[in-house]
C-alpha positions as MATLAB code, in Angstrom:
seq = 'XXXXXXXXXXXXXXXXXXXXXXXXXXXXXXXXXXXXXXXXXXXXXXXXXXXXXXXXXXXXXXXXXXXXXXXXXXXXXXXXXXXXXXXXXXXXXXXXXXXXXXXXXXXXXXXXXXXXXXXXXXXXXXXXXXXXXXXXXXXXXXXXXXXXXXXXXXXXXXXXXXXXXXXXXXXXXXXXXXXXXXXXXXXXXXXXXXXXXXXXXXXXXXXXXXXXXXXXXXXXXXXXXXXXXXXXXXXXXXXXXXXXXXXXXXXXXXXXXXXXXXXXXXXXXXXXXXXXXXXXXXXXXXXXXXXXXXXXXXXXXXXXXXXXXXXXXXXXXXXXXXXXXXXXXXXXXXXXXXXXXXXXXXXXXXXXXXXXXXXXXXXXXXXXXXXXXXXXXXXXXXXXXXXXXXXXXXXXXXXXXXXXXXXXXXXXXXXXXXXXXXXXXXXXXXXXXXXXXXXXXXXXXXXXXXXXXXXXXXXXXXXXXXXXXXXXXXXXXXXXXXXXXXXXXXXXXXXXXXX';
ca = [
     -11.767   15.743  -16.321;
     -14.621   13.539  -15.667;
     -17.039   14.614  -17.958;
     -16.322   12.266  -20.690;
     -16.790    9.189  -18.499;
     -20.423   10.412  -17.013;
     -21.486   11.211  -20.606;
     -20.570    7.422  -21.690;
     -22.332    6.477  -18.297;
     -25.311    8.135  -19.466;
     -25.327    6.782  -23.083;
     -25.734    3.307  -22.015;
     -28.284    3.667  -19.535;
     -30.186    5.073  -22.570;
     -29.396    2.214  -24.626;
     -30.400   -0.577  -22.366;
     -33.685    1.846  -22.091;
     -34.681    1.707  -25.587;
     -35.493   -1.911  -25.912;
     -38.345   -1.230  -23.118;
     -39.492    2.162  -24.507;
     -40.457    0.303  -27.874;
     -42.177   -2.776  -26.578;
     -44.365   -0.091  -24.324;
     -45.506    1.210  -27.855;
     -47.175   -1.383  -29.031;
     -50.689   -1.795  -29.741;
     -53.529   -3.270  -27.159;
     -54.496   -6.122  -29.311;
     -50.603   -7.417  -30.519;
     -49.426   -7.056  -26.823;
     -52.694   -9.437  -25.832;
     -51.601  -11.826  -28.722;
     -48.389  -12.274  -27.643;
     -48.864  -12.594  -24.158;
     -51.408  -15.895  -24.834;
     -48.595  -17.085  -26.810;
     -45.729  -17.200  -24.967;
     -44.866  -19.562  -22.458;
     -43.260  -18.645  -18.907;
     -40.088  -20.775  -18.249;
     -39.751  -21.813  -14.640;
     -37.621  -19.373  -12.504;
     -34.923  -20.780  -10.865;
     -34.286  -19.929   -7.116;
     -31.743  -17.534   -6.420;
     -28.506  -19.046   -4.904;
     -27.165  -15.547   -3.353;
     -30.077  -13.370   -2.363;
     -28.848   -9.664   -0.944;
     -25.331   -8.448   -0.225;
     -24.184   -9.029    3.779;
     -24.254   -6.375    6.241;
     -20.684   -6.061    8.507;
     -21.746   -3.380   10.999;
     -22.515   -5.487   14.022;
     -19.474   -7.673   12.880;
     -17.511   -4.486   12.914;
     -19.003   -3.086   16.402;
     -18.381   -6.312   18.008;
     -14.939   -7.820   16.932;
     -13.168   -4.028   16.273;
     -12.210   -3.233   19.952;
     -10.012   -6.407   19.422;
      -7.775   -4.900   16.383;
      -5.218   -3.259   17.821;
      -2.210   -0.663   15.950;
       1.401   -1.886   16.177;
       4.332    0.817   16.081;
       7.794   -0.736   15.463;
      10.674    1.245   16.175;
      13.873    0.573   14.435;
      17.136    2.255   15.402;
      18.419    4.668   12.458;
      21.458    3.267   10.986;
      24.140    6.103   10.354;
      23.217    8.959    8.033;
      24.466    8.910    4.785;
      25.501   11.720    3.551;
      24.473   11.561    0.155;
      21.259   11.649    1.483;
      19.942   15.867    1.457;
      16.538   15.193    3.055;
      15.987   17.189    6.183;
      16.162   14.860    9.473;
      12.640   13.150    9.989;
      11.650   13.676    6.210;
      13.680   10.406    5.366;
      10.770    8.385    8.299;
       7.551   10.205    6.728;
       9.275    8.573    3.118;
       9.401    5.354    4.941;
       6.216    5.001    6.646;
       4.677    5.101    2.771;
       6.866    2.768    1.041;
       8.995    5.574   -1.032;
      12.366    5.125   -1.865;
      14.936    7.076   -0.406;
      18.503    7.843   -1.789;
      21.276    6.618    0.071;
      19.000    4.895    2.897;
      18.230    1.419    2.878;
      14.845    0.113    2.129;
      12.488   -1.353    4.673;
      12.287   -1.602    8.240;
      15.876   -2.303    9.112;
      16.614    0.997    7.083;
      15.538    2.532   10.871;
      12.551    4.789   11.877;
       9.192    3.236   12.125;
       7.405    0.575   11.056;
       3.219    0.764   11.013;
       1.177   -2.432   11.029;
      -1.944   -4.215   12.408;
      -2.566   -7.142   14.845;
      -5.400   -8.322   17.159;
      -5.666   -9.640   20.791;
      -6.290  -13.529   21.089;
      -6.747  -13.210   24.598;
      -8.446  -11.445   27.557;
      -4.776  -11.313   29.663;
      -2.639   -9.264   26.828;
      -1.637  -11.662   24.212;
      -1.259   -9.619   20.793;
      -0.882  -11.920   17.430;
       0.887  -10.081   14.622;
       3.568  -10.969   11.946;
       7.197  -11.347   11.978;
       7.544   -9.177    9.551;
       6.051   -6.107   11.225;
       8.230   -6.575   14.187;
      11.620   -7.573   12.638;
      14.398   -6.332   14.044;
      12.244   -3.895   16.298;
      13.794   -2.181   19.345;
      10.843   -0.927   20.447;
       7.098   -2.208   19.555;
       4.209   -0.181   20.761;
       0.560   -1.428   21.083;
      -2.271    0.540   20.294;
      -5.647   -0.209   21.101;
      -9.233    1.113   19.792;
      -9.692    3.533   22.934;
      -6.459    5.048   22.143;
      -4.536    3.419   25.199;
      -1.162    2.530   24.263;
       1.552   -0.172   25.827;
       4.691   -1.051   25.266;
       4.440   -4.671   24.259;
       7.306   -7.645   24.714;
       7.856  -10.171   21.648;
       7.113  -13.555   23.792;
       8.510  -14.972   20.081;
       8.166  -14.978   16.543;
       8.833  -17.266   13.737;
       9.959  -15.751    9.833;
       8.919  -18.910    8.228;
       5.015  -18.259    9.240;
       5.938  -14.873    9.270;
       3.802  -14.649   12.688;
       4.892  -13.278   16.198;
       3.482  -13.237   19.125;
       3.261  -10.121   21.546;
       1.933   -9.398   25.548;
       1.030   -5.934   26.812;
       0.128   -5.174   30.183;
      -3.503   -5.574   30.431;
      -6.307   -7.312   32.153;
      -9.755   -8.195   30.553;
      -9.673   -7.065   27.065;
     -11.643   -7.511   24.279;
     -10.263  -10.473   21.970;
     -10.901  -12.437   19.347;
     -12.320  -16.055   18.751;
     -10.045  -18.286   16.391;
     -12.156  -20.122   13.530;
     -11.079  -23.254   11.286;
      -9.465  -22.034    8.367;
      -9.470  -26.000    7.232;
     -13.022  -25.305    6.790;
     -12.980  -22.823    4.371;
     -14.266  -22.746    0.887;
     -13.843  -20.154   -2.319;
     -16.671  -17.958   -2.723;
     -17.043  -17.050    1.137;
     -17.108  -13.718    2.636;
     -14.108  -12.348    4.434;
     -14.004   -9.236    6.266;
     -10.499   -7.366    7.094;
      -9.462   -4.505    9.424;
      -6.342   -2.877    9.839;
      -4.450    0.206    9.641;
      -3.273    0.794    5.952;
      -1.254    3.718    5.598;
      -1.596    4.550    9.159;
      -5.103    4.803    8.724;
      -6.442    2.897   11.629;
      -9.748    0.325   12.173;
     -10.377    0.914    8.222;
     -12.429   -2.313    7.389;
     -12.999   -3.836    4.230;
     -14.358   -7.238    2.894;
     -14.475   -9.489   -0.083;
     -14.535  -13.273   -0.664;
     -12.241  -16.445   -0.358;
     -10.457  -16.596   -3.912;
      -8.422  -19.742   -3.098;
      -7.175  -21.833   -0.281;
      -3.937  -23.829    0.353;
      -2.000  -21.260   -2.562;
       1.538  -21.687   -2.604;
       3.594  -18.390   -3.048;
       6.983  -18.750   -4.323;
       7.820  -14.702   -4.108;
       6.545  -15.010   -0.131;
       9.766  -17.891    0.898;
       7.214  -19.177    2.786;
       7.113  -22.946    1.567;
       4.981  -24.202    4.571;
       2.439  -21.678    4.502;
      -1.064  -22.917    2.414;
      -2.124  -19.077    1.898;
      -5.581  -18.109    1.873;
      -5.921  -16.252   -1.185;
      -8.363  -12.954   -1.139;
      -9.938  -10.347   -3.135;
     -10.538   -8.345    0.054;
      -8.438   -4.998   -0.562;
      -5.067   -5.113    1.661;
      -2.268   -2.827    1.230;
       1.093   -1.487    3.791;
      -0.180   -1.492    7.330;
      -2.961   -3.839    7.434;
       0.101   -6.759    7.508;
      -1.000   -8.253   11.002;
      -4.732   -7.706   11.074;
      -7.409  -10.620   11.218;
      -8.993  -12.188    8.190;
     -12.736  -12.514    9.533;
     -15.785  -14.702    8.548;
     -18.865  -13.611    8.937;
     -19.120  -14.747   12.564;
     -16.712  -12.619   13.677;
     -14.209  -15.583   14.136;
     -10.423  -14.864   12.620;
      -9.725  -17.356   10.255;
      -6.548  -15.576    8.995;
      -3.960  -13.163    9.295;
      -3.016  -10.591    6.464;
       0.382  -11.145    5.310;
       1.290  -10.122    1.802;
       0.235   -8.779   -1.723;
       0.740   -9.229   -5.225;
       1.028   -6.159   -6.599;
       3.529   -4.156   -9.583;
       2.396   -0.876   -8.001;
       3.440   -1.436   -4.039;
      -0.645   -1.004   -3.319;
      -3.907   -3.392   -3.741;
      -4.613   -4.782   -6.621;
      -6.964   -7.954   -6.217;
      -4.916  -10.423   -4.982;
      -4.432  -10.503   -1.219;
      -3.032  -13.847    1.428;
      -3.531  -14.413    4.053;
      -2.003  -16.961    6.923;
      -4.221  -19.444    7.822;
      -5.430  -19.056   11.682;
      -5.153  -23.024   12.179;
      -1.373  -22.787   11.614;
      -0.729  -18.925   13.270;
      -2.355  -20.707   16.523;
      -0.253  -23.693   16.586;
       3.100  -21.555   15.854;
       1.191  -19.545   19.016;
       1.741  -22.772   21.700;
       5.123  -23.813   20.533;
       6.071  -20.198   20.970;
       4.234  -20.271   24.344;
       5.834  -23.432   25.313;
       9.414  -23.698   24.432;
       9.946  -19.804   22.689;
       9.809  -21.288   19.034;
       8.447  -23.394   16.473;
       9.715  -26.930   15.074;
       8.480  -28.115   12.058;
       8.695  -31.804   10.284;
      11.119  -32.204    8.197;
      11.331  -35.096    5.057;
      14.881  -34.295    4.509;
      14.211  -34.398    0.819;
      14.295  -31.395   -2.264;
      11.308  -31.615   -4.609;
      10.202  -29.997   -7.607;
       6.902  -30.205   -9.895;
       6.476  -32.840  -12.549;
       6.262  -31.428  -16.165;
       4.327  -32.870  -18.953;
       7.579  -34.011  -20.306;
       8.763  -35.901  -17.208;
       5.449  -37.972  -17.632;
       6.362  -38.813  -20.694;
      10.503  -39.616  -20.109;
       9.138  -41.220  -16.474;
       6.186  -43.211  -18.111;
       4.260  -41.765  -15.266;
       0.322  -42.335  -15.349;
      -0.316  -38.340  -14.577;
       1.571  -35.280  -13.494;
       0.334  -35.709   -9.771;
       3.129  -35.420   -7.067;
       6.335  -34.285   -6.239;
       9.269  -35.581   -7.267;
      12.192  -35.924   -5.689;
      15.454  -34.676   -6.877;
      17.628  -34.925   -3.869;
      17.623  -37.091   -0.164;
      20.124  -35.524    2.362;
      22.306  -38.243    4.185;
      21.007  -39.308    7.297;
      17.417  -38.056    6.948;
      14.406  -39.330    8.272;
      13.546  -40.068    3.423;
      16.914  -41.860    3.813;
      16.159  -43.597    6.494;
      12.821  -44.833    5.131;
      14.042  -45.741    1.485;
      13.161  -42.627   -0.447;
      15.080  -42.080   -3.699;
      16.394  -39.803   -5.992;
      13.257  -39.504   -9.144;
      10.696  -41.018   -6.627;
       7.396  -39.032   -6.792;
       5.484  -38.514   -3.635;
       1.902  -39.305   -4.418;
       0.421  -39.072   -0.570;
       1.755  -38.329    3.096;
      -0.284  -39.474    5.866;
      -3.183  -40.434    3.368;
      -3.343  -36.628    1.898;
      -3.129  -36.542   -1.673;
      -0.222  -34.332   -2.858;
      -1.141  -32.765   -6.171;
       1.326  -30.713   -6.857;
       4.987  -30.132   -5.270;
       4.402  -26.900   -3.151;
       1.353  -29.016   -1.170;
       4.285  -31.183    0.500;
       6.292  -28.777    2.827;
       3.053  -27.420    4.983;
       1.660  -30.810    5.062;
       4.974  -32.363    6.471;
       5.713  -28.746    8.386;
       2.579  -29.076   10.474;
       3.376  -32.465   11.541;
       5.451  -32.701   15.356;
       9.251  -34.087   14.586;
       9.564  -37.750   16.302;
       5.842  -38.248   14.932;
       5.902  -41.452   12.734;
       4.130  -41.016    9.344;
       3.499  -43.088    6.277;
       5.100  -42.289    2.479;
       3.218  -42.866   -0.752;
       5.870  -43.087   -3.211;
       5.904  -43.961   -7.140;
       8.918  -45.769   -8.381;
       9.461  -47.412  -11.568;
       5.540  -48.146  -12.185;
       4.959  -49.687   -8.616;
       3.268  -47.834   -5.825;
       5.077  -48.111   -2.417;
       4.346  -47.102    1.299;
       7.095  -46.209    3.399;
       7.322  -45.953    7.210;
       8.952  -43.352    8.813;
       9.602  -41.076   11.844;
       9.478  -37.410   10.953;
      12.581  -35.442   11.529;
      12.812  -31.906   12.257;
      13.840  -28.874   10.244;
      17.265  -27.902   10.022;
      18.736  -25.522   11.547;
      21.279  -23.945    9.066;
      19.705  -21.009    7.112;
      20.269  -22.450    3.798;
      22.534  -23.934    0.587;
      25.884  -22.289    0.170;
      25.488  -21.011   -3.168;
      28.654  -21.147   -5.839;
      29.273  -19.797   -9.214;
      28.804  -21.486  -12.100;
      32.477  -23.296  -13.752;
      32.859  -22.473  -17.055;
      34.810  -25.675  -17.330;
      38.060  -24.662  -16.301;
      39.520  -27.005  -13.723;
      37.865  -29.978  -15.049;
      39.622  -33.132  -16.686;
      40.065  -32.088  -20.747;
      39.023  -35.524  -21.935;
      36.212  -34.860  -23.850;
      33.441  -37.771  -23.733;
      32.430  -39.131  -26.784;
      29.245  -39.022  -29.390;
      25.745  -39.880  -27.414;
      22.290  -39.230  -28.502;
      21.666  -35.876  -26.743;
      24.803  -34.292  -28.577;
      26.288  -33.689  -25.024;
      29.776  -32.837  -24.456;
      31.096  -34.134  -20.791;
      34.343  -33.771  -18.888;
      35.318  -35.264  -15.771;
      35.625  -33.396  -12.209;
      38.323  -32.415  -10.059;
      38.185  -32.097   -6.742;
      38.786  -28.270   -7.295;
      35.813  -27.850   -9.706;
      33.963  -30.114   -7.487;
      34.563  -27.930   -4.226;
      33.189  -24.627   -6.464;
      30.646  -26.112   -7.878;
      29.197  -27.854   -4.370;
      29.161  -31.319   -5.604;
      30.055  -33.886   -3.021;
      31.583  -37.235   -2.977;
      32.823  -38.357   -6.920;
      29.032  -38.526   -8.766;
      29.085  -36.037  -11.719;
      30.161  -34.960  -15.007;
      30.623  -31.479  -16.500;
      28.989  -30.491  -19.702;
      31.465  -28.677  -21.443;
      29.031  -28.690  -24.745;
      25.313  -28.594  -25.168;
      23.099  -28.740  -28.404;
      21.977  -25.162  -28.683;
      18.317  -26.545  -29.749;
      18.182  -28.708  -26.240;
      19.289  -25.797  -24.596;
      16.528  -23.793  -25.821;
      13.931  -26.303  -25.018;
      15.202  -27.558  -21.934;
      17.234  -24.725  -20.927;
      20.105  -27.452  -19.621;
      23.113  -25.495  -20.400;
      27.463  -25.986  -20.535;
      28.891  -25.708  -17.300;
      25.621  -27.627  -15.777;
      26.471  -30.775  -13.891;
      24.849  -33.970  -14.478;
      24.515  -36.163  -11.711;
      22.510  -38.713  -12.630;
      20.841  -40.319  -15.734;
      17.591  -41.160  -15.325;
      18.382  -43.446  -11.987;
      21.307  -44.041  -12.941;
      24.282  -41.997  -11.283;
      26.952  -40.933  -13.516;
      30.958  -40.356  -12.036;
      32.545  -40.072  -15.909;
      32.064  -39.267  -19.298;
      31.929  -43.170  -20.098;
      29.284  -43.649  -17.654;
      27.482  -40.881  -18.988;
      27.741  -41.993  -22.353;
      26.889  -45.597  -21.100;
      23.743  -44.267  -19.705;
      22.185  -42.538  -22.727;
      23.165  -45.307  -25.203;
      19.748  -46.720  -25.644;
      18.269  -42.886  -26.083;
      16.989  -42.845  -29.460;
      16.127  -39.838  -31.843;
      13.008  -38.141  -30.196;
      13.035  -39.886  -27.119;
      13.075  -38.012  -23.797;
      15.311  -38.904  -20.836;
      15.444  -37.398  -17.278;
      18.594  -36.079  -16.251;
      19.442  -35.019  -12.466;
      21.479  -31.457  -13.178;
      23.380  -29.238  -10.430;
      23.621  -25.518  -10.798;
      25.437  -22.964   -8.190;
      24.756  -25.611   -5.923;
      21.137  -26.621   -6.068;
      19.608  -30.058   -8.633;
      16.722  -30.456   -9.925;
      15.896  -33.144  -12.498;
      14.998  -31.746  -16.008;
      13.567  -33.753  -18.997;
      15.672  -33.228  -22.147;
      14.125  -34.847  -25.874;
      17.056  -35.965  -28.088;
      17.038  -34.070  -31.235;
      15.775  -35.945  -34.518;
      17.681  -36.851  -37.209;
];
């Protein structure tokens, strides 16, 4: 099977010989010539000389990785399942679907991952997800010695817990800066994939700060890696070459379930401050804006006049936050919190996230061409789990008086407090489009049954206030509208068609 690849192996080590063999061939006197011809061109100095060596990082820091064993309850056999009992947790372990048993973790059986000891009295860092939902969690460490191990707390959001075992002076593990670190730098990993337990390897820093929508995990920065991770290293430190943790493995990109060259991590300087909230009160606040943001497309620079695409902008301020409070606005853009730059929308939530609630900050906002800085005092992060989600109205329910002619080719009815109570839009803003160019839908992908809220700043409660708001939109131009879908807005940028 493999003969075809040494053969083309072997051909071009032959070709990138031949160059050499010929120039040995030639004469004494033409080899002389040339040589008092040619000029030498300066060598530059090496930036990387030799490839690191890990062992004595290995042999000092790998007593402090330890195996974690999660035991989850088996739900209630189904019984189209017709595995034998026990086959169905060897499936599970390795990430194979089963018929008739739900995936993951809460599916029962056991769940295998990797974590480290932080300090010399028993305390075990790991992540949430490894332990979710556990009713048992076991601790294993290098020497084989294993403890049952209490969860002190953990946090989904971070997607770290934090775990104590029953054990005097043990080896642990020094936390490093993660702030500090840059692409290029060498990262070393151990953990237990597939069960397979102190397996180390390494790589380098691909990125910092990455945002990772499939993750939920809007307040982590990830540390993105090359450094090979797959199931069961979830838990185990991220290393620099000083044997400090700088990171905790936490998820994959992958199509195929396994490694395939892009690995994050959590960064150590936010696991360790989840680690003394959870040590202090059992569980971790977070700042909270009170605002939704999204990222600013080349077409809302142009509809906004904006001087750039940096920032977030804002597309919704809950009542009574600590935004309201200060002044912010629907279609402001966030250019700076606390005198950090925001460059893009998903740098925001950590930034804020890390920041105590009661703490007072300061707001760089863009509105309307003029820079402004807002005081405030950060609030904290809600509670509730998330946005009640409704189903799109396909305009039934909704007053039948058509609006009339604007320059978008929009169709709007008014609300009723029926449609309204589907759709999740409060108070009386709002119009539904009951018609949409096909062409705008295409480009903008704003579509009937969408709500419109507002008009550029302008909110809209009727079709004659919608209409009044897009009567000086000319052919071509682009306007920002604020649209609500199954319960969520966001503002989109929509270019009136030409004549």
């Amino acid at each position: 099977m493999n003969r075809p690849i040494r053969s083309i192996a072997l051909l071009g080590v032959l070709a990138a010989a031949m160059p050499v063999a010929c120039t040995a061939q030639q004469s004494p006197t033409v080899a002389a010539a040339a040589s008092s011809q040619a000029v030498t061109p300066p060598t530059a100095a090496p930036i990387v000389t030799g490839l690191p060596d890990f062992t004595r990082l290995v042999e000092r820091v790998g007593p402090a990785v330890v195996n974690i064993s999660a035991r989850i309850a088996p739900p209630e056999r189904d019984p189209r399942s017709q595995m034998p009992p026990g086959f169905e947790d060897f499936l599970r372990r390795f990430g194979m679907p089963m018929p008739g048993v739900p995936d993951g973790p809460r599916g029962g059986g056991t769940s295998l991952g990797s974590g480290f000891i932080i300090s010399d009295d028993g305390y075990v860092l790991t992540n949430h997800h490894v332990i979710n939902g556990a009713d048992e969690v076991t601790v294993t460490l290098s020497d084989r010695r294993e403890f049952k191990a209490e969860v002190v707390g953990s946090d989904e959001q971070y997607d770290v817990a934090l775990l104590k075992i029953d054990a005097d002076d043990l080896r642990w593990l020094r936390a490093g800066q993660s702030s500090g670190l840059q692409p290029g730098q060498w990262v070393v990993a151990i953990g237990s994939p597939f069960g397979l337990d102190h397996s180390v390897t390494a790589g380098i820093v691909s990125a910092v700060g990455r945002s990772n929508p499939y993750a939920g995990q809007q307040y982590v920065p990830f540390i993105q890696t090359d450094v090979a991770i797959n199931r069961g290293n979830s838990g185990g430190p991220l290393l620099n070459t000083s044997g400090e943790v700088v990171g905790i493995n936490s998820q994959i990109f992958s199509n195929s379930g396994g490694y395939m060259g892009v690995s994050f991590a959590i960064p150590i300087d936010l696991a360790m401050n989840a680690v003394e909230q959870i040590k202090e009160t059992g569980e971790v606040r977070r700042g909270m804006l009170g605002v939704n943001i999204q990222a600013i497309s080349p077409e809302m620079v142009k509809a906004m006049g904006l001087p750039d695409s940096r920032g977030a902008i804002v597309s919704n301020v809950q009542p009574g936050s600590a935004a309201e409070k200060a002044g912010i606005r629907r279609m402001d853009v966030i250019r700076a919190f606390n005198g950090t730059r925001i460059n893009d929308a998903s740098d925001l939530p950590p930034i804020v996230g890390a920041v105590a609630p009661g703490s007072k900050a300061t707001v760089e906002v863009l509105r309307d061409g003029d820079t402004r800085r807002l005081d405030l005092v950060v609030g904290a992060e809600s509670a509730r789990g998330g946005i009640a989600r409704a189903a799109t109205d396909d305009g039934r329910g909704a007053s039948e008086a058509p609006s009339g002619a604007n320059a978008l080719g929009m169709t709007a009815r008014e609300l009723d407090a029926g449609t309204r109570q589907r759709l999740g839009v409060a108070g009386q803003e709002g119009v539904l489009l009951a018609a949409v160019d096909p062409e705008i839908t295409r480009e903008s992908g704003v579509r009937p049954g969408d709500v419109v809220l507002q008009v550029g700043r302008d909110t809209v409660s009727s079709p004659a206030a919608f209409n009044r708001a897009l009567s000086g939109v000319k052919p071509g131009d682009t306007v920002m509208l604020l649209v609500s879908r199954e319960g969520s807005s966001q503002f989109v940028a929509v270019t009136a068609p030409a004549d």
